[in-house]
Kinemage of the C-alpha trace (Angstrom):
@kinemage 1
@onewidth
@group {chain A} dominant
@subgroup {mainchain}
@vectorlist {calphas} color= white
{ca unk a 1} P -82.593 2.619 14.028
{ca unk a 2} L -85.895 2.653 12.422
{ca unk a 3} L -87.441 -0.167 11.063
{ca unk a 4} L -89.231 -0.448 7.455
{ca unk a 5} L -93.097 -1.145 8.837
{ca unk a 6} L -94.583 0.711 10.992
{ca unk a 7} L -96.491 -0.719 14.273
{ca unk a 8} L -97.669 0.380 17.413
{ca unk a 9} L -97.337 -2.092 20.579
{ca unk a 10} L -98.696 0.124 22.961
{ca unk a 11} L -102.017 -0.812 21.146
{ca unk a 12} L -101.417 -4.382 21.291
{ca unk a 13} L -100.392 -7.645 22.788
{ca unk a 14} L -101.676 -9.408 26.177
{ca unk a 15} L -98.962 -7.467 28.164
{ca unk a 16} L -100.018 -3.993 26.688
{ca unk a 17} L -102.380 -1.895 27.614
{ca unk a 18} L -105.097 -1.717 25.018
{ca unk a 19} L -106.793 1.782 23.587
{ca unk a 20} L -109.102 2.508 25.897
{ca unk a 21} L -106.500 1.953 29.022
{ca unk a 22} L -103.880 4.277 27.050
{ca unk a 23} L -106.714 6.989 26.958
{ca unk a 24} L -108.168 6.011 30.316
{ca unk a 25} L -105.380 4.648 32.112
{ca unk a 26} L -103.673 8.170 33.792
{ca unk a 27} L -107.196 9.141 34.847
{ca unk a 28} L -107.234 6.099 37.074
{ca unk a 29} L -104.334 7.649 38.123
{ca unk a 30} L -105.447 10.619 39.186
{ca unk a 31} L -108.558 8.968 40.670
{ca unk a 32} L -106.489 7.029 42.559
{ca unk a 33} L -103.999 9.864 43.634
{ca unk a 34} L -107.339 11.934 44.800
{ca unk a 35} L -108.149 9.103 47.446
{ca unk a 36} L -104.667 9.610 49.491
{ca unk a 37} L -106.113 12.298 51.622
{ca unk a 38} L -107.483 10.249 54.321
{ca unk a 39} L -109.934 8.999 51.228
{ca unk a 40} L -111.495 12.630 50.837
{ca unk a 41} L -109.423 15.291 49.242
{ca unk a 42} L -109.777 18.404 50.682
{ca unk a 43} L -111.644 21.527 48.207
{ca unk a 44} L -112.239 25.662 47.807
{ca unk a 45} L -113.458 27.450 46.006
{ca unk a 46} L -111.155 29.139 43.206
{ca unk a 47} L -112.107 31.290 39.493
{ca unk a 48} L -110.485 29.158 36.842
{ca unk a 49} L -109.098 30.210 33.715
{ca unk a 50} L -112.474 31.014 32.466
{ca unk a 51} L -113.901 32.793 35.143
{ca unk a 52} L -116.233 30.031 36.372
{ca unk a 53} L -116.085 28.822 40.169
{ca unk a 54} L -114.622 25.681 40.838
{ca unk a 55} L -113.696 22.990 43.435
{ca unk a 56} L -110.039 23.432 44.162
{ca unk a 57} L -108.615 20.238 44.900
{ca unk a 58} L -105.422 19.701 47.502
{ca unk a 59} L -104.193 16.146 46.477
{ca unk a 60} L -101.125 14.488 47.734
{ca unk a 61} L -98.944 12.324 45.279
{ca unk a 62} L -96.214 10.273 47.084
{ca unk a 63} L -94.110 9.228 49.007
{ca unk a 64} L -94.861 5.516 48.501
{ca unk a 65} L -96.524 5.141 45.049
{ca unk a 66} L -95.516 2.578 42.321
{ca unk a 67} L -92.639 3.595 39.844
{ca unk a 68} L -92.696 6.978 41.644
{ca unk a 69} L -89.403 8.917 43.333
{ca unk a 70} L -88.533 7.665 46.234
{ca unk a 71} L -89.115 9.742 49.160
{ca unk a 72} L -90.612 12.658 46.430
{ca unk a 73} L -94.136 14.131 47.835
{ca unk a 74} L -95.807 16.529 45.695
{ca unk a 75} L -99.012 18.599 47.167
{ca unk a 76} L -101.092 19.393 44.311
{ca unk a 77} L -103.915 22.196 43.860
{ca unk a 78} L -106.065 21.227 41.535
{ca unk a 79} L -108.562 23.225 39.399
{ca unk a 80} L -110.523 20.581 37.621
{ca unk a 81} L -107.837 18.756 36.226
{ca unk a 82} L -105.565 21.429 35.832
{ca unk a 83} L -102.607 21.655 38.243
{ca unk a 84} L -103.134 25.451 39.551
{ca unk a 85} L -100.042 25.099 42.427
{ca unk a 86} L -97.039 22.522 43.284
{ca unk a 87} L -95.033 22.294 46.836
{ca unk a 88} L -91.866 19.757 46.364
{ca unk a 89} L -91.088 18.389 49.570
{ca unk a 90} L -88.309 15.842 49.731
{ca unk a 91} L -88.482 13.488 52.065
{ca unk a 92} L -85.236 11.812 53.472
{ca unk a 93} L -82.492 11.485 56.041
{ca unk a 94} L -78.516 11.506 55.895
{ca unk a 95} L -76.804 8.334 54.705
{ca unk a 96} L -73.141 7.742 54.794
{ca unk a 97} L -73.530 5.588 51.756
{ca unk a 98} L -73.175 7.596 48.347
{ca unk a 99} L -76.016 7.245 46.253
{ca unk a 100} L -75.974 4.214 43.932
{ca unk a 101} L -76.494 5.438 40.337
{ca unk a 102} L -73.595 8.349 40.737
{ca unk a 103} L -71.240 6.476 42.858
{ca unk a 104} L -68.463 5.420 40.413
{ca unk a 105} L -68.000 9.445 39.834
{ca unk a 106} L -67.849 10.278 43.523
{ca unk a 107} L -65.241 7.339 44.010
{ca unk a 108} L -63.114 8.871 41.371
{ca unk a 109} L -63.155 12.303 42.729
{ca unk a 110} L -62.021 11.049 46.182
{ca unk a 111} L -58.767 10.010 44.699
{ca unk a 112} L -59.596 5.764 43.341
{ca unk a 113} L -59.305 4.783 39.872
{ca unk a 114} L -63.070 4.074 38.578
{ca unk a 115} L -62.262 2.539 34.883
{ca unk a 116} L -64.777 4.511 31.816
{ca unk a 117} L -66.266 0.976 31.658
{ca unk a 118} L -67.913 0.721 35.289
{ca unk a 119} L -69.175 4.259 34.744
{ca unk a 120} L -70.668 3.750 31.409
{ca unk a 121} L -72.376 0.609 32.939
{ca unk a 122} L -73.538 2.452 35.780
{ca unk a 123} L -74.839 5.370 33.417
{ca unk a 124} L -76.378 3.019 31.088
{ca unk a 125} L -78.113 1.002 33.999
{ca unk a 126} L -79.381 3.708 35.413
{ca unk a 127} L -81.136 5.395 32.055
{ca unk a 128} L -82.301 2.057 31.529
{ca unk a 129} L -83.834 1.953 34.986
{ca unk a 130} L -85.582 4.979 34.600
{ca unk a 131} L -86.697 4.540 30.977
{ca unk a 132} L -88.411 1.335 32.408
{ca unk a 133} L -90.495 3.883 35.244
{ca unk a 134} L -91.064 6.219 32.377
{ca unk a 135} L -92.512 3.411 30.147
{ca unk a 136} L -94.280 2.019 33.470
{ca unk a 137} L -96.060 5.245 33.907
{ca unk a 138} L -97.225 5.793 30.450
{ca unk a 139} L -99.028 2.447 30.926
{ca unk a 140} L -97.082 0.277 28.684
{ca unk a 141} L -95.962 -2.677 30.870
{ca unk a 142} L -94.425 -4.866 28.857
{ca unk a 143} L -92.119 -2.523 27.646
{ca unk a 144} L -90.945 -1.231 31.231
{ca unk a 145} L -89.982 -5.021 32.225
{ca unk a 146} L -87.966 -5.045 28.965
{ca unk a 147} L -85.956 -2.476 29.927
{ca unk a 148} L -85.742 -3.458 33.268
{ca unk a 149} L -84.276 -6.672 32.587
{ca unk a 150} L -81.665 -4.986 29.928
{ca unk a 151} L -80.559 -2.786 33.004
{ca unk a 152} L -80.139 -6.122 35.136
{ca unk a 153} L -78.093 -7.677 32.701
{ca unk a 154} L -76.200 -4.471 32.722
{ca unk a 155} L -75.327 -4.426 36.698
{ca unk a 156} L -74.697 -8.070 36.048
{ca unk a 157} L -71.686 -7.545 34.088
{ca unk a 158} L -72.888 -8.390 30.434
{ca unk a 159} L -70.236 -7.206 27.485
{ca unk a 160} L -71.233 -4.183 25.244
{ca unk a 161} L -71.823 -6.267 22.354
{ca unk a 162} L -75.097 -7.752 24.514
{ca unk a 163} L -76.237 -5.008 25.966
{ca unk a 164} L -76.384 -3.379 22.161
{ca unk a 165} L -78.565 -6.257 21.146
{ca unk a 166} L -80.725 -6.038 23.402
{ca unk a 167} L -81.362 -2.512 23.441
{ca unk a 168} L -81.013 -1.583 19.644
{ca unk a 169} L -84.930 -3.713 18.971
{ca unk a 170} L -86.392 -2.156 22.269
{ca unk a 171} L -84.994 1.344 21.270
{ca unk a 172} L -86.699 0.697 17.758
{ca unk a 173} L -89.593 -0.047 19.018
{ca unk a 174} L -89.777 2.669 21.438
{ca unk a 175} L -89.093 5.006 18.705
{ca unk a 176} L -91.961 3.844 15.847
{ca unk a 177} L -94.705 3.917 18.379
{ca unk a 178} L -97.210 6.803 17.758
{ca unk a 179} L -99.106 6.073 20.849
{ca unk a 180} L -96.267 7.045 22.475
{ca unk a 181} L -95.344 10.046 20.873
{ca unk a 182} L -99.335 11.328 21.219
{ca unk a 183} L -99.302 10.296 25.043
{ca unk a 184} L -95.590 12.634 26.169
{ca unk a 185} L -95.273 15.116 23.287
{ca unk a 186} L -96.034 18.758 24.682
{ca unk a 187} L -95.909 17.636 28.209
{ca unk a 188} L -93.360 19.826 30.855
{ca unk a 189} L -91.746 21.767 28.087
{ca unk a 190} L -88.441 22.664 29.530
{ca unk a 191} L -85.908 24.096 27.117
{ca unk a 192} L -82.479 24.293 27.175
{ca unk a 193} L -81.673 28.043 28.411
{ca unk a 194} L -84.619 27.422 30.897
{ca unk a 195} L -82.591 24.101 32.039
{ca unk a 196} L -79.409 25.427 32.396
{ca unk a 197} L -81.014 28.565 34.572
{ca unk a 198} L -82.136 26.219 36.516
{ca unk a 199} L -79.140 24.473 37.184
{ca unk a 200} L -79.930 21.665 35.228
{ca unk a 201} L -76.806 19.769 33.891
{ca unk a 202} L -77.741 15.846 32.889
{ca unk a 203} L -80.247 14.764 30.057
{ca unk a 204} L -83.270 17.324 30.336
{ca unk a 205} L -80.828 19.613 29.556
{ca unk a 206} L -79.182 17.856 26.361
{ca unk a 207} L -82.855 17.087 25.469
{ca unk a 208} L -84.198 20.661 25.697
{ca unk a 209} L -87.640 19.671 25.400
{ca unk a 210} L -90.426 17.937 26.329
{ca unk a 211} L -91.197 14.469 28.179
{ca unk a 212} L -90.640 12.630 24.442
{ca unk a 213} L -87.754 14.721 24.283
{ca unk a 214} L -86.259 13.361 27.326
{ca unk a 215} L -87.288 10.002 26.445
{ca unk a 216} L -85.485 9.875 23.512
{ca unk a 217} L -82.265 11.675 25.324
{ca unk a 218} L -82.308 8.500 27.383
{ca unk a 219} L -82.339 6.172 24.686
{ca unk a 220} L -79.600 8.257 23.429
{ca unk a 221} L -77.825 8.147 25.915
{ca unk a 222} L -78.115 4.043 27.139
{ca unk a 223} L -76.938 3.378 23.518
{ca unk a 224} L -73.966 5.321 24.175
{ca unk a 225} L -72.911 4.330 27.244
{ca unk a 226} L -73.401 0.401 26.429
{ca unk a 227} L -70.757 0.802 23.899
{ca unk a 228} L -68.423 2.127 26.465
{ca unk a 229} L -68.933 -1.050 28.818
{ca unk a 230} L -65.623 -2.625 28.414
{ca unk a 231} L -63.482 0.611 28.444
{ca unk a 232} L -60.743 -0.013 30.643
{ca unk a 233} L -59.294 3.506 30.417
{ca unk a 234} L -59.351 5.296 33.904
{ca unk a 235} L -62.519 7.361 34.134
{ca unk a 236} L -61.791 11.385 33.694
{ca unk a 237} L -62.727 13.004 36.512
{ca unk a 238} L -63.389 16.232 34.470
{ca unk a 239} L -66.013 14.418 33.171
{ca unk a 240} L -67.851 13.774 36.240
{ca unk a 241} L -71.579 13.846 34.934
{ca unk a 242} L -73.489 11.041 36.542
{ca unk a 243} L -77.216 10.215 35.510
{ca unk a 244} L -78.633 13.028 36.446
{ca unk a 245} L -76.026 15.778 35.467
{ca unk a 246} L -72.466 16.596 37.327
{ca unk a 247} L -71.917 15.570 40.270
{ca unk a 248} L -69.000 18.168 41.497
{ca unk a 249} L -71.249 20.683 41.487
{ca unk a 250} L -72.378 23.041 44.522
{ca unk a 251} L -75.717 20.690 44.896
{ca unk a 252} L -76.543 17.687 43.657
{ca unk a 253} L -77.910 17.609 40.534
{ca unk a 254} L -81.206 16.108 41.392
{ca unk a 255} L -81.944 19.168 43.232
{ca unk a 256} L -82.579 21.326 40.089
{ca unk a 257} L -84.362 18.477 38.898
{ca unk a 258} L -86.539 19.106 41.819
{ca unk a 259} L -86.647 22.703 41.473
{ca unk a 260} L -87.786 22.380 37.749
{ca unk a 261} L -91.213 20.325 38.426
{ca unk a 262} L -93.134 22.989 40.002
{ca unk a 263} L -93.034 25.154 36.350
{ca unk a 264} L -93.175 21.863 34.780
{ca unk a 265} L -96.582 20.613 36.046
{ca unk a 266} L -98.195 23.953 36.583
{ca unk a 267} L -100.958 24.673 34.099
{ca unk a 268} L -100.298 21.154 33.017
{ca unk a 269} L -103.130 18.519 33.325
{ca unk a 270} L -103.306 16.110 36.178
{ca unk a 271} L -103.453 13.164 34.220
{ca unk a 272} L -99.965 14.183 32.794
{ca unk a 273} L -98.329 15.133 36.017
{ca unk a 274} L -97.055 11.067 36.811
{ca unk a 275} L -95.352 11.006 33.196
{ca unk a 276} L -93.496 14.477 33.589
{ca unk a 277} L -92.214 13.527 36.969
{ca unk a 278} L -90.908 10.307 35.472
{ca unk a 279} L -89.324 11.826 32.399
{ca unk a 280} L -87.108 14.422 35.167
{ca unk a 281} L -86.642 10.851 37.785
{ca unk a 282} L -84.577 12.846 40.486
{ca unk a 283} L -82.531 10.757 42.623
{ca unk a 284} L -83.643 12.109 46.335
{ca unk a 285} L -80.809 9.469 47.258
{ca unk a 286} L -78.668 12.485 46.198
{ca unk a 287} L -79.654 14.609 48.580
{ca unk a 288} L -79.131 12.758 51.488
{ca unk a 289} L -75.935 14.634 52.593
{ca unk a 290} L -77.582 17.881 51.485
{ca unk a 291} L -78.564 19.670 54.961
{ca unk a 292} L -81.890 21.192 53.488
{ca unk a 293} L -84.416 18.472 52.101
{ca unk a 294} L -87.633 20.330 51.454
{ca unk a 295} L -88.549 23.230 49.162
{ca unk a 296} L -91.450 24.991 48.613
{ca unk a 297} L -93.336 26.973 45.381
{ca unk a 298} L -95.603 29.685 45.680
């Protein structure tokens, strides 16, 4: 899926961020992320890695930012821009609705017939919807509403032979651009035995490496399921792996999405922590019948 030439729209185009906002754009981020705190972060005193003293920043990031987990809030200690400690809280009460994006799995394990089609739609929807926060984060805009409007024609009911031509330019795209690549490679390294200690069981574990990785494990993946859209087989319930990994498990899998980011953005840099959040995207909606809703990492 790779075209001849080789171009990079993350560098151009009126709905693109240009250079200096790719390089400059996640500090903004950060900038802004420092300001939640009332408007003054809070600072000690703490040796870094080289043995000099420095500020030690306690930022907030969430509950209510843009293209950001519902409900996730992450308290941050920061050592210049080095994350130096992580606290996942979720934030959250019970619903008696199931959550969205895993729903056509739970309905078939309750005893109704859920056809492979509706699931694949659902799965490909929802990769779509969080390859367009991933994109969002990263700063390339135009791309995000791209995907965001393949995923809406995918809830809407259009036939696998559509959603395939839409995706198979976008996924092209996606794939040539070296901005891209340079922006996620190396960030939140998670590998596969790592993962599936965790309890990891959806696409970061398939993917088995970094934010890029798990990326292209959703492009994967979207493609995939698109082709599956008009399956009217009854789903297999032994096959119950939603978006974010099996859902007949003994917690939702979300949760060890959740329990992955503190090792994922510690040591990382600040202006990378938005883009490894969005390449995990728990679903706190999962968690809503879950009695316990808040963790913490020392």
């Amino acid at each position: 899926m790779h075209s001849g030439h080789d171009s990079d729209d993350m560098h151009s185009g009126h709905d693109t961020h240009g250079g200096h906002d790719m390089h400059g754009g996640h500090h903004g981020h950060a900038g802004h992320a420092m300001g939640v705190v009332d408007g003054l972060p809070m600072a000690d005193r703490a040796d870094d890695r080289d043995g000099l003293r420095l500020d030690r920043l306690h930022v907030p990031l969430g509950p209510a930012l843009v293209d950001w987990p519902a409900g996730l809030v992450l308290r941050v200690a920061l050592q210049g821009d080095i994350v130096q400690q992580v606290t996942v809280e979720a934030e959250g009460s019970a619903s008696p609705h199931p959550p969205f994006w895993s729903e056509p799995w739970l309905r078939a394990l309750s005893g109704e017939r859920v056809s492979q089609g509706e699931a694949a739609r659902r799965l490909c929807a929802a990769h779509l919807d969080s390859l367009g926060r991933f994109f969002a984060v990263t700063g390339w805009a135009d791309m995000a509403a791209r995907f965001r409007r393949v995923r809406d024609r995918a809830l809407a009911g259009a036939d696998a032979a559509e959603l395939r031509g839409l995706l198979r330019p976008l996924i092209r795209r996606a794939e040539r651009s070296r901005t891209l690549r340079w922006l996620t490679t190396g960030l939140g390294p998670l590998t596969a035995e790592h993962a599936r200690h965790l309890g990891v069981t959806g696409p970061p574990l398939l993917a088995g490496g970094d934010a890029y990785d798990r990326m292209r494990a959703w492009l994967d993946a979207a493609w995939r399921s698109a082709a599956e859209c008009d399956d009217t087989e009854a789903l297999d319930t032994a096959r119950a792996i939603g978006p974010r990994g099996r859902v007949d498990g003994p917690v939702p899998p979300s949760r060890a999405l959740l329990d992955a980011l503190p090792g994922l953005l510690e040591g990382a840099e600040f202006a990378g922590a938005r883009i490894i959040v969005a390449s995990l995207d728990p679903d706190l909606d999962e968690l809503a019948h879950v009695p316990a809703v808040g963790m913490a990492h020392d």
